[in-house]
ZABA-353315 format. One record per residue (C-alpha): residue in one letter; x, y, z. Coordinates in steps of 0.001 Angstrom, whole numbers, plus 500000, padded with zeros to 6 digits. Each point is the difference from the previous one (the first is absolute). Last residue first. Example, Ala and Ser with C-alpha at 12.3 -4.5 7.8 and 13.67 -1.06 7.14 Angstrom:
REC r   east  north     up
REC s 513670 498940 507140
REC a 498630 496560 500660
This chain:
REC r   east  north     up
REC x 457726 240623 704087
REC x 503029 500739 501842
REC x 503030 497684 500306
REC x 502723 500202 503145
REC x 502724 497561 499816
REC x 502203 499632 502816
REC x 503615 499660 501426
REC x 500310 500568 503430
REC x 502745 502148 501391
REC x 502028 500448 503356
REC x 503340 501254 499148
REC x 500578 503183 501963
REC x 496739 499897 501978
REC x 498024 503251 499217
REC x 498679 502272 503081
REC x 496689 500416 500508
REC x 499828 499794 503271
REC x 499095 495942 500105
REC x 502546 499302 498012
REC x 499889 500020 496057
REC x 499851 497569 496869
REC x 501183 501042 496382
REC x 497771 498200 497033
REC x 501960 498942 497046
REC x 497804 499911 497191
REC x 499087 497302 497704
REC x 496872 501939 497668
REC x 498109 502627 500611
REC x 501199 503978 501615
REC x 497504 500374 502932
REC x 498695 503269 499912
REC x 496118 500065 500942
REC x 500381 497063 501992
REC x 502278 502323 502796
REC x 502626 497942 501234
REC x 500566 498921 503773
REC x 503082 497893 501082
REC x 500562 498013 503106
REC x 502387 497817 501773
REC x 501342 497240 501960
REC x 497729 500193 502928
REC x 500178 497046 502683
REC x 496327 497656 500099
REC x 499112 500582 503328
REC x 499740 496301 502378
REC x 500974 496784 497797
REC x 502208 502146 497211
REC x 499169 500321 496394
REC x 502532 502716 498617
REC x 498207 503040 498558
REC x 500187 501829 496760
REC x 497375 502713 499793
REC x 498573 502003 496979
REC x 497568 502364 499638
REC x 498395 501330 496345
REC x 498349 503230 500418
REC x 496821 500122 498186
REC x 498546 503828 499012
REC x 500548 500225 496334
REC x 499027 496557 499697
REC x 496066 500847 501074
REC x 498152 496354 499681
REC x 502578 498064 500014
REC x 499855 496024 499551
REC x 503295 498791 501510
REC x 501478 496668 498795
REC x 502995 498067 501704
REC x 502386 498043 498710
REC x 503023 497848 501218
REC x 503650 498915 499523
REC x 501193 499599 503470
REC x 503195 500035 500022
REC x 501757 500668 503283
REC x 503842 500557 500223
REC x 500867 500244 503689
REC x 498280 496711 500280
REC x 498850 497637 502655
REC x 496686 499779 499459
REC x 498296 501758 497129
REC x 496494 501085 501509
REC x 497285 500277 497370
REC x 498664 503171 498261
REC x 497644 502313 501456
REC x 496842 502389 498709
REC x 498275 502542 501693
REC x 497028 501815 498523
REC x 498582 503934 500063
REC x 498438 500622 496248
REC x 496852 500681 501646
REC x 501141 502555 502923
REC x 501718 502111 497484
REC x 503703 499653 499982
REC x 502077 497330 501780
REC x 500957 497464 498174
REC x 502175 497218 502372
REC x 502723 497308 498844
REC x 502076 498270 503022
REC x 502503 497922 499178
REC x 501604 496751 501248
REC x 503531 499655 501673
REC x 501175 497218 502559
REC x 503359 501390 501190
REC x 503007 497387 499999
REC x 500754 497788 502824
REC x 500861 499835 504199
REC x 500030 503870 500822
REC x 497280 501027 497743
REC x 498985 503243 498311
REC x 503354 501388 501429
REC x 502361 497201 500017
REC x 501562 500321 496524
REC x 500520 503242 500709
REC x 498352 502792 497679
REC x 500525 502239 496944
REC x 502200 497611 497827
REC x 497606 496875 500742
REC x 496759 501863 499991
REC x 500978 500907 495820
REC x 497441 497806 498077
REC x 496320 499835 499306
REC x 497894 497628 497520
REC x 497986 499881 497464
REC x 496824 502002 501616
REC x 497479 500727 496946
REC x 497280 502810 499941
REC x 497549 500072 497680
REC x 497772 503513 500403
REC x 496731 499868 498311
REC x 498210 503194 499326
REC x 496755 501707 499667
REC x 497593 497787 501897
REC x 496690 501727 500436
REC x 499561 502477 502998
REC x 499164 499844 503017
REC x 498198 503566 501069
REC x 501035 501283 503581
REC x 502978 502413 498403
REC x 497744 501553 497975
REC x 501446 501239 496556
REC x 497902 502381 497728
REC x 499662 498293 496641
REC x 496307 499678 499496
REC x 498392 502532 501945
REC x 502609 502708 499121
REC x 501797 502298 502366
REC x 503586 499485 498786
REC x 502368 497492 499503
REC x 502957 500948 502057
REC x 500446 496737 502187
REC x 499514 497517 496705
REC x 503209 502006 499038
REC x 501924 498470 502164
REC x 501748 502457 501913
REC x 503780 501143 499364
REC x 502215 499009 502241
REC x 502524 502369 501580
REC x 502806 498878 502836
REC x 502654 500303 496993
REC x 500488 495742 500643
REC x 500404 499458 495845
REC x 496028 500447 499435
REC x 498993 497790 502362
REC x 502096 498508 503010
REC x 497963 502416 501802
REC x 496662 497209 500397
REC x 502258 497539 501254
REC x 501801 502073 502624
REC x 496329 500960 501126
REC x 498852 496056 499868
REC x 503399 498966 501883
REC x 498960 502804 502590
REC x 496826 498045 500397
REC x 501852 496862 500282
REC x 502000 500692 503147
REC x 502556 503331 501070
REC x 498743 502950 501602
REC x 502616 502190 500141
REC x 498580 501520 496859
REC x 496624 500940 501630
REC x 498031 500436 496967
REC x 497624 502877 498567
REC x 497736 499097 497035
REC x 500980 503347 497697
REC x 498203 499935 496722
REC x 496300 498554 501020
REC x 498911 498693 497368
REC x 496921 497713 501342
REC x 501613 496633 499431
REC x 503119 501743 500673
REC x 498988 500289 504165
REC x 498734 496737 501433
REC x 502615 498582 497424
REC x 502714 501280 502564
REC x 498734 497402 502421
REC x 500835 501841 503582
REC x 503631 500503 501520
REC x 501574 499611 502984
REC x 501678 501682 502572
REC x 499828 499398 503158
REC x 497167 502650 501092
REC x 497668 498718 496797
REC x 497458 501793 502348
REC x 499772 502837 498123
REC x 498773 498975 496706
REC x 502484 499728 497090
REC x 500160 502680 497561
REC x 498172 500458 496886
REC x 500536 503262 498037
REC x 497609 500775 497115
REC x 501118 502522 497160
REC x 497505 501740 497326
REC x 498843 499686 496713
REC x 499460 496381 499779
REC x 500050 499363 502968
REC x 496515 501663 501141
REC x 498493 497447 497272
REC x 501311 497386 501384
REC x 498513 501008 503281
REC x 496790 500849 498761
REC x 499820 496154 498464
REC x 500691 498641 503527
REC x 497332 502638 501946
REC x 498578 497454 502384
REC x 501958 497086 500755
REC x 503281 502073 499284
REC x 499549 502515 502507
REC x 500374 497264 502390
REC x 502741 498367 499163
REC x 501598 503753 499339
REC x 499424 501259 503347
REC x 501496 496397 501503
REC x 503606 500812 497532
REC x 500422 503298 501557
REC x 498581 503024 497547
REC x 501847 503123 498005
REC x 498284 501578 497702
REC x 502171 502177 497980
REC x 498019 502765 497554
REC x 499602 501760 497120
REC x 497682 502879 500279
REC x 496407 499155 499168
REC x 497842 497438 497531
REC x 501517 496554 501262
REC x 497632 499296 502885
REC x 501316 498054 502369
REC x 499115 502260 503272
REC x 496376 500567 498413
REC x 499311 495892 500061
REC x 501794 500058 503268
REC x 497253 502400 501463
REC x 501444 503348 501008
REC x 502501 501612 500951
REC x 504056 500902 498669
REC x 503027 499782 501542
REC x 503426 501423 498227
REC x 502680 498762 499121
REC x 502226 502011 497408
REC x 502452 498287 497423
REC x 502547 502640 499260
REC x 500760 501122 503158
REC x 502955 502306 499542
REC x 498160 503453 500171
REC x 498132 499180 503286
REC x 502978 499483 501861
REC x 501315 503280 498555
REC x 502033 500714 497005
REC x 503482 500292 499992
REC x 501489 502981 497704
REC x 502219 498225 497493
REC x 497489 497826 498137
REC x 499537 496625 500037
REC x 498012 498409 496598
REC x 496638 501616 498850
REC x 497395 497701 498517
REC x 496945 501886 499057
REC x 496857 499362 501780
REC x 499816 498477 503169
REC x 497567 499655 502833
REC x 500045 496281 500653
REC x 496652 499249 502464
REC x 500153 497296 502987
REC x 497571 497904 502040
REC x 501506 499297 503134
REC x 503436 498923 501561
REC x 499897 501826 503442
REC x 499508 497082 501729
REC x 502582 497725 498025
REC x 501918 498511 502930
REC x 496985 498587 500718
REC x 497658 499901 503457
REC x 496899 501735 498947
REC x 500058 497830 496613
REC x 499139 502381 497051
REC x 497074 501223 497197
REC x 497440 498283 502505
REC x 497650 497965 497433
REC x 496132 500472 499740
REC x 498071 497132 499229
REC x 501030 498059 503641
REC x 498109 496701 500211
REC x 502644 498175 497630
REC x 502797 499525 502411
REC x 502488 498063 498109
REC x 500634 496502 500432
REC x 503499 498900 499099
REC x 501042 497621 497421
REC x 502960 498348 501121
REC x 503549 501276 498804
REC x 499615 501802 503468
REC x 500864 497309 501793
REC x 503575 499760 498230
REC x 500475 503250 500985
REC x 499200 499374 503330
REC x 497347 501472 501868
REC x 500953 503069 502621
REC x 498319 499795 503140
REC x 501257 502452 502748
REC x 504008 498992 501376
REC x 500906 503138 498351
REC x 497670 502598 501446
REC x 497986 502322 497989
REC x 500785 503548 500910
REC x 496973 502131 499750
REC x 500054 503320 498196
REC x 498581 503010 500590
REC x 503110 502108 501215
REC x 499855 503140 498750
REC x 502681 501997 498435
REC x 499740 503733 501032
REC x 500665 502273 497223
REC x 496890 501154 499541
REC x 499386 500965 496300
REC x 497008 503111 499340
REC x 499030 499424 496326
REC x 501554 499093 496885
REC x 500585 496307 501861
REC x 503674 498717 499109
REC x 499584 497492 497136
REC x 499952 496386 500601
REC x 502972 498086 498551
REC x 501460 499127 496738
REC x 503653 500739 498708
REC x 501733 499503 496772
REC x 503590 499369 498761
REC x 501248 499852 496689
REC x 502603 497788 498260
REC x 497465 498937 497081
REC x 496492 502392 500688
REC x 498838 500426 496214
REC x 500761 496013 499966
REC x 497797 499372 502550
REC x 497180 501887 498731
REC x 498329 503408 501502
REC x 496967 499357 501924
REC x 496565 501427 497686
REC x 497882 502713 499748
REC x 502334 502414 502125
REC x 499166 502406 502008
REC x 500914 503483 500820
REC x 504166 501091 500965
REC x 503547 499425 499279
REC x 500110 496202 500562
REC x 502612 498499 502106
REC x 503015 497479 499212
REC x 502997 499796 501789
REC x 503346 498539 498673
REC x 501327 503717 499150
REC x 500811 500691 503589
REC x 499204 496720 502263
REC x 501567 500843 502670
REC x 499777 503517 500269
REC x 496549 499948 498610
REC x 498939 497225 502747
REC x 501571 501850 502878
REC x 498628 503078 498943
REC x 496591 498576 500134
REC x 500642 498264 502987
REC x 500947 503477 502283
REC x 496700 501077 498563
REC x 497967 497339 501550
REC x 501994 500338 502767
REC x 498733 503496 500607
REC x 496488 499349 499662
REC x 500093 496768 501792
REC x 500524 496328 499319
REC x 497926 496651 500356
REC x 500214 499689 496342
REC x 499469 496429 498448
REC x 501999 500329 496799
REC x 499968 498326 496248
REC x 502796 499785 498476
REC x 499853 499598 496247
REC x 503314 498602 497869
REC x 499854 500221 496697
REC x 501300 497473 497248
REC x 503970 499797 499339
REC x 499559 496765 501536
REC x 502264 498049 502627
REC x 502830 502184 500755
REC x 497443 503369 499888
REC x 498790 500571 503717
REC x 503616 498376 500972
REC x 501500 503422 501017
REC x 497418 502690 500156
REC x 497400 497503 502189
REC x 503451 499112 502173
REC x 500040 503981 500478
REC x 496090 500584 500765
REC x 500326 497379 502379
REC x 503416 501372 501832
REC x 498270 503431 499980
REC x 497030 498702 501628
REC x 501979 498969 503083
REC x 498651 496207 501411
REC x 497923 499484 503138
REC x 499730 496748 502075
REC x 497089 498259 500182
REC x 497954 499528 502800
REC x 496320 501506 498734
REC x 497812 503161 499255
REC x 501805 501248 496979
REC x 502400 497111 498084
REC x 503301 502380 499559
REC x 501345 502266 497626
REC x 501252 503137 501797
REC x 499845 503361 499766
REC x 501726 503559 501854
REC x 498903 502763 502121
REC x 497451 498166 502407
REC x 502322 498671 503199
REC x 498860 496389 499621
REC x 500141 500180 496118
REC x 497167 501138 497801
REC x 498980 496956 497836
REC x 499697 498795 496516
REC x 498649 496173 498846
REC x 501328 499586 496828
REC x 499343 497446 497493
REC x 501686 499066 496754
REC x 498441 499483 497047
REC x 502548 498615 496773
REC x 500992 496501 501134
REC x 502245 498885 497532
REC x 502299 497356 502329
REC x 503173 502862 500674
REC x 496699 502279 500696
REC x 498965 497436 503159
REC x 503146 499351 500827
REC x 501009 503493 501032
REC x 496503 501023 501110
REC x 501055 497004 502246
REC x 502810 501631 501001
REC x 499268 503326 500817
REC x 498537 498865 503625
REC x 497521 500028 502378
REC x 500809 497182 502817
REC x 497068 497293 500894
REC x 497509 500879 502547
REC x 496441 500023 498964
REC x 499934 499620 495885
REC x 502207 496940 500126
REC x 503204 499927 498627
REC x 502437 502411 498123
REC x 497530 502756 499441
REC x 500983 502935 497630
REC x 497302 498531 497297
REC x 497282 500831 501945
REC x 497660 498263 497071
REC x 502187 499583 496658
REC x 498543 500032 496497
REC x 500997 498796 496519
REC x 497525 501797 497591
REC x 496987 498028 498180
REC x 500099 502283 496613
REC x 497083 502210 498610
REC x 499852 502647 502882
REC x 503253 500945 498961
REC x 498883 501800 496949
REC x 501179 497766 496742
REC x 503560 500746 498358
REC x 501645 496532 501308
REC x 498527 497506 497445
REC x 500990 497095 501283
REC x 503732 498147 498942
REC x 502525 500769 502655
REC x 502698 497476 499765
REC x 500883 496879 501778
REC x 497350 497861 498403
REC x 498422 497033 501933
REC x 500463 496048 500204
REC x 504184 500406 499818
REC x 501934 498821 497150
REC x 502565 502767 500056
REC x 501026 498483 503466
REC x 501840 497554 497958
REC x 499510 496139 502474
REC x 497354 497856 498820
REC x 499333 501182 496532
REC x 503672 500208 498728
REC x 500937 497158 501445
REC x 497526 498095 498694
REC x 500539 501471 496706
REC x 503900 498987 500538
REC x 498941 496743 500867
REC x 497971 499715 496579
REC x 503145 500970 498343
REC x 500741 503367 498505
REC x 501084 501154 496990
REC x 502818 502553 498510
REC x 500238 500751 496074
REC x 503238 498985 498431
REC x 502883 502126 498596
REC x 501238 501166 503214
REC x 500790 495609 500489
REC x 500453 499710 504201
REC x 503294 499820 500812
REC x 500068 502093 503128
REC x 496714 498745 500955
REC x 500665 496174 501486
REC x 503276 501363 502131
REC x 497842 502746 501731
REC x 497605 497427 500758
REC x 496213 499786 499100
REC x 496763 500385 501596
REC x 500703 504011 501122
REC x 501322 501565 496670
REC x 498280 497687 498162
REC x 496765 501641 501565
REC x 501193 503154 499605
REC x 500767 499839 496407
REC x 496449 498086 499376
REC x 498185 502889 501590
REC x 501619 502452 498343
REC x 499257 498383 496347
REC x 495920 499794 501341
REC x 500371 503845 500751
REC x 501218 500476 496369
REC x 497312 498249 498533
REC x 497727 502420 501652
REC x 497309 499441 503222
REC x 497234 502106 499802
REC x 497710 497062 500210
REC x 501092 498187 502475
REC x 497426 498071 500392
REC x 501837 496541 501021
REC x 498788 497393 497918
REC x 499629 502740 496874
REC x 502541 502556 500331
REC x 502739 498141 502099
REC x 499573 496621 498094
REC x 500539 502295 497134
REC x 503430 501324 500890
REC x 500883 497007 501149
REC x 500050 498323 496501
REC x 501350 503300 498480
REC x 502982 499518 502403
REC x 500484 496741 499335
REC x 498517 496912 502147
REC x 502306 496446 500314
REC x 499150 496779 500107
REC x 496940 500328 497123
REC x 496781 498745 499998
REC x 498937 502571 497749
REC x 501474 502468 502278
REC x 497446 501839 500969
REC x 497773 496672 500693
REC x 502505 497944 501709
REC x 500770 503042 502474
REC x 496529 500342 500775
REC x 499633 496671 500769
REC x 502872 499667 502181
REC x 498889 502938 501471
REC x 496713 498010 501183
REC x 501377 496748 500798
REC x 501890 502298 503055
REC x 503819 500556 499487
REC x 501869 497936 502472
REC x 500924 501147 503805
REC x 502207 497858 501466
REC x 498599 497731 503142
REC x 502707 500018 502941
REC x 499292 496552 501704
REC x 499452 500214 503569
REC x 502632 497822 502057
REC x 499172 499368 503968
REC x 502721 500029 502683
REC x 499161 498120 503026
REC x 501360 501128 503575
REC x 497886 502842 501503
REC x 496735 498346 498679
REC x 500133 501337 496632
REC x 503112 501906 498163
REC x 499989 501095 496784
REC x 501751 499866 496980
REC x 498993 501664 496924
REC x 500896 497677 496993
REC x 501475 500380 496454
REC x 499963 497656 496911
REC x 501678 501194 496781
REC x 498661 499217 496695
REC x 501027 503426 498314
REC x 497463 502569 497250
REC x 498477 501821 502818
């Protein structure tokens, strides 16, 4: 900006010719330049104050202070200008900015990101009232038949906010000891102790919020026992169990900052064999698995079954059922270690009965826990009870059984009814993964987001939510691509395209409720490393507060488009005005420089 200089990328065509691209420089869009002429008075140069109101009332920012404008402009100078240029600079006179330096400011400063880095909900409700950050066999590296178990991924899954993990606990070959590992398949085993270790270790790097592990327990009498000591000794103060009774409600997030909690299926009061029986099938790997990008298609549920199995015969998750919380007062570690029993503080139990009496919200506090077919087809029948159910209590949705490779289901298929914890394969990287990371960048990343309200309202003719209803128009999202910058510092010139610059354009997708679904896209810039593409899009929404905004960049290519990048923002918390929107790879991770700047309005 602000120089008259003409660059080119060369490249070579045809073995022997060398082509010149024109390097285009990024400008400040007719829409800053606007802004700019209309805080300042038409004005050259902004002042603090000047900012400082551009930032509350173009931007939003409503809690930001005079002084925060008066940092911004420091470190701004600090960056635009040389060392030489500031040293003299008058004390006595107040410091402004430039409209370059705004553009600056709003294209590149991480501090003007789409979404709030702090924690902002309400953090003192019962669990059961926030959509919870959940992992499915979360010790898998690969695929669910024979990939390695490992501590690593539960590494990088807590290091990323997730805040269920998933254990799958075995006797070992000779019977005295227990392992992690994927029961009934190829994979290859991991220690407990080494889970439960990494869980102690980075369970709290990402959010202070609690972490709940829920267990599938293949175990005996004895090793039951032997875990329960492993998990106080481990854990120590970090654990969290109730002392005795009931409770009315699930304890908050914030009562439960730093603490540790366990779920699984009590140990039968009555006679326990410890023989572990082998009822399972093993699905094979080269069986039929759609695509995750097939299953973005609407899918045809079988509606000539009214009752619904409570679990897939062949998943991971047999022995997740419908579950009951027996807890009264919160009581911390204590010296003496309690038994398995003793430490599970969220208890699973299953219950009979017709599914209208299995979601019933009058009894015990429970966990239901259902794959992500059980729930399709609960949903046709009994949506409203299902709401309802979640309200109170905790739903678990984990993806059916014959997702062998590792994918993941339409997250949506699970919020829209409030279920807390849907369950996702975290190895299993492609758009619905985006949608989960999207969903969690909420509320600062802490792996808690607090339901919309329209999810809580309760049994009333008039207000109760039904997922199947359309309703009216509520919101309009505007969303404006300017333009994108940063694939020339973070890739080769020759990686989009060995004989000229990438061809970018930009995908734009809601994805929410079924009627506020829609896919816009901008136009291809050829031959550019700097795109601008300076266009709008409108979204009618009919439930904001559960529309994930999805972006792609892509560079146009004669067979498969190449992937540049991707973002996904929750609706619900965009921060309005120019904001500079940071792109991602395909696993999640964020490009070093890759940015689009954007305007986001909602109406």
């Amino acid at each position: 900006m602000g120089n008259n200089m003409v660059t080119y990328n060369k490249y070579k065509s045809f073995l022997f010719f060398i082509r010149k691209y024109k390097v285009t420089e990024l400008v400040p869009p007719q829409d800053l330049i606007e802004a700019f002429s209309k805080f300042t008075g038409g004005g050259s140069r902004m002042s603090t104050v000047q900012l400082h109101r551009f930032l509350v009332e173009h931007q939003s920012e409503k809690d930001c202070t005079l002084s925060d404008s008066e940092k911004i402009v420091d470190k701004v100078l600090q960056l635009r200008k040389p060392l030489q240029e500031t040293v003299n600079v008058d004390q006595s006179r107040e410091q402004e900015i430039t409209l370059d330096d705004l553009f600056f400011f709003l294209l590149h400063d991480d501090s003007n990101g789409p979404l709030k880095a702090e924690v902002h909900h309400d953090m003192s409700a019962p669990l059961s009232h926030y959509f919870i950050y959940t992992g499915h066999n979360s010790y898998l590296t690969g695929n669910q038949l024979s990939s390695d178990c490992s501590e690593e991924p539960i590494i990088k899954a807590l290091k990323r906010g997730v805040r269920v993990i998933e254990l799958d606990l075995w006797p070992t070959s000779n019977k005295d000891d227990i392992k992690v590992d994927h029961g009934w398949t190829l994979t290859n085993p991991v220690s407990v102790i080494k889970c439960l270790e990494s869980i102690k270790e980075y369970g709290f790097v990402a959010s202070q919020y609690p972490v709940i592990i829920t267990i599938e327990d293949h175990l005996t009498t004895d090793l039951r026992a032997k875990f329960a000591e492993l998990a106080t000794q481990i854990f120590g103060e970090m654990l969290f169990y109730p002392e005795s009774g009931c409770l009315t409600e699930f304890p908050s997030p914030e009562s439960l900052k730093n603490r540790v909690i366990i779920s699984t299926k009590p140990p039968k009061e009555r006679f326990e064999s410890n023989r572990i029986k082998d009822n399972g099938n093993l699905p094979m790997l080269n069986e039929s698995e759609s695509s995750e990008e097939e299953s973005w298609g609407k899918e045809s549920p079988d509606s000539s079954k009214t009752e619904v199995e409570t679990e897939d015969t062949n998943g991971s998750d047999r022995d997740e059922g419908y579950t009951s919380a027996c807890e009264c007062d919160h009581k911390s570690y204590q010296e003496s270690s309690p038994g398995y029993k003793r430490i599970i503080t969220i208890h699973n139990r299953k219950l009979k009965g017709s599914l209208k009496d299995k979601l019933k919200t009058d009894g015990e506090l429970r966990r239901l826990s259902w794959s992500e077919t059980t729930l399709e087809k609960a949903s046709e029948s009994h949506g409203k009870d299902i709401v309802r159910f979640t309200q109170k209590n905790i739903l678990r949705v984990y993806p059916r059984a014959m997702r062998v490779k590792s994918s993941n289901f339409k997250p949506h298929i699970g919020w829209m009814y409030g279920a807390q914890m849907v369950a996702f394969n975290m190895q299993g990287h492609g758009k619905s993964l985006w949608l989960m990371q999207g969903m969690f960048r909420a509320n600062g990343g802490c792996g808690y987001v607090k339901k919309p309200q329209i999810l809580m309202q309760k049994h009333q003719c008039d207000n109760e939510f039904n997922p199947t209803n359309i309703l009216p128009v509520k919101k309009t999202l505007k969303v404006k691509v300017y333009m994108g910058h940063g694939w020339s510092l973070d890739f080769s010139p020759t990686h989009f395209d060995k004989c000229s610059p990438p061809d970018f354009y930009t995908k734009i997708r809601i994805v929410g409720m079924p009627a506020d679904f829609a896919k816009k896209k901008t136009k291809v810039m050829m031959d550019n490393w700097f795109p601008v593409w300076d266009e709008e899009f409108e979204f009618p929404l009919t439930v904001p507060e559960l529309a994930l905004l999805l972006i792609q960049v892509k560079d146009k290519d004669q067979g498969k488009d190449d992937f540049a990048g991707q973002t996904c923002l929750p609706v619900s918390e965009l921060k309005l005005g120019f904001r500079s929107v940071p792109l991602y790879n395909k696993k999640g991770e964020k490009f070093k420089s890759v940015k689009l700047l954007m305007r986001f309005q909602l109406e």
